[in-house]
N, C-alpha and C positions, 0 to 999 in steps of 0.2 A: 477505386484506388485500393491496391491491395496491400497491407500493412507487414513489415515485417516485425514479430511481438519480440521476439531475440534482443536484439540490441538493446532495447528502450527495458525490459528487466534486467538486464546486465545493467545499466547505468541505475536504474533506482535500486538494485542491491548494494551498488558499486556506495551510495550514497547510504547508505542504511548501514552498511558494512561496520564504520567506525562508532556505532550505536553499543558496539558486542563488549568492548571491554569496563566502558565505565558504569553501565547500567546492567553486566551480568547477563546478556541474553545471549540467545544463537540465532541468527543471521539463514534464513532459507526462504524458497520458494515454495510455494504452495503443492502440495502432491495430497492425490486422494489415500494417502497413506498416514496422515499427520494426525487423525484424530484417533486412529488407533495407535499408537505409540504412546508409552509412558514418559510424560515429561519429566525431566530429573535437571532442568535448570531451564528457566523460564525462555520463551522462543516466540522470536519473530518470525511473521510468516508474510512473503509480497504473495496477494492474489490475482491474478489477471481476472476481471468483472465481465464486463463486456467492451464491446463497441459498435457504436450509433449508426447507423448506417450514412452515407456519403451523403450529405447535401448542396446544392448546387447554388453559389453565392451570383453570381452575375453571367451575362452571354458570354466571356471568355470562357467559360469551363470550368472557375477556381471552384473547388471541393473544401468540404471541411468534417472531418470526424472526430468525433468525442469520443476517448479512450478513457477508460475506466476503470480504477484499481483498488483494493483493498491489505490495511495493513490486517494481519489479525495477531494479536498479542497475546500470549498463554502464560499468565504468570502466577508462580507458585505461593503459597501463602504467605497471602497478603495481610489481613485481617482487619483493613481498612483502605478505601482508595485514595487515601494520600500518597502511598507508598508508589501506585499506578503515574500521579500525574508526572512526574518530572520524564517518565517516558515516555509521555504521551507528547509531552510538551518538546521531547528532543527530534521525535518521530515527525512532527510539524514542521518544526524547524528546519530539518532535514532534506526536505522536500520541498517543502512550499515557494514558491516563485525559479522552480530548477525548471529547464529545459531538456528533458530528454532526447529532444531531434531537433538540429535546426529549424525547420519550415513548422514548428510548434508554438502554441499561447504555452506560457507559465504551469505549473502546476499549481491547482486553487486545493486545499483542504475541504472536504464536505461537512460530512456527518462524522461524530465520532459518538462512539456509543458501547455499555456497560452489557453485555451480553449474558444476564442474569439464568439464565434458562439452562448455561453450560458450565456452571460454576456445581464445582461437584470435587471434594476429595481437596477443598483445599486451594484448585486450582482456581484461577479469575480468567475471564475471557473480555475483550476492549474487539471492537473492528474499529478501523479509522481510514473510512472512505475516502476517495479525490481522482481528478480526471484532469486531463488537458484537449487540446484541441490541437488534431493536425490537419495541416492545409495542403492542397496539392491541387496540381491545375493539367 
């Protein structure tokens, strides 16, 4: 089942989108271009991860793939991760139980996580994994 990734990041920016004004961030898609850039206001970023390959639920043919994405968060000094969670907590919110395509399960939140190793000049780094499942026959 070949997936079209287009639409289903249109809808979870689309959803992320209203994130930008109360919480101060910028609203983008992932490009191998984003770690080199100088952040000058803290920035969302949607990642496309992976996905699962097709598995075959019963004799009619029904499919199902596990689609896979990451938020990753770059925000400027912090000095403490309090200041992190209400974004983190909006970023969940935002997502969690949406449906990107009809013939899809929910969106479930994963792992969320404090990304210590990129933390440099100030800046804080959060990823906040989640996937759904789409079905097709």
């Amino acid at each position: 089942m070949a997936i079209d990734l287009q639409p289903i990041e249109a809808f979870l920016l689309a959803k992320l989108e209203p994130l930008r004004s109360p919480h101060n961030v910028r609203v983008e898609p992932m490009s191998d271009l984003v770690f080199q850039k100088a952040v000058t206001v803290s920035m969302l970023y949607l990642n496309f991860v992976a996905i699962a390959p097709s598995e075959i639920l019963n004799f009619n043919r029904l499919t199902k793939q596990m689609i896979k994405y990451e938020v990753i968060l770059r925000l400027q000094d912090l000095r403490s991760h309090t200041r992190a969670y209400p974004i983190i907590k909006a970023i969940s919110e935002a997502l969690s139980g949406q449906k990107p395509v009809a013939n899809c399960r929910e969106i479930e939140m994963r792992e969320q996580k404090f990304l210590a190793d990129l933390v440099a000049d100030g800046l804080w780094v959060y990823q906040l994994g989640f996937d759904f499942e789409i079905y097709g026959g």
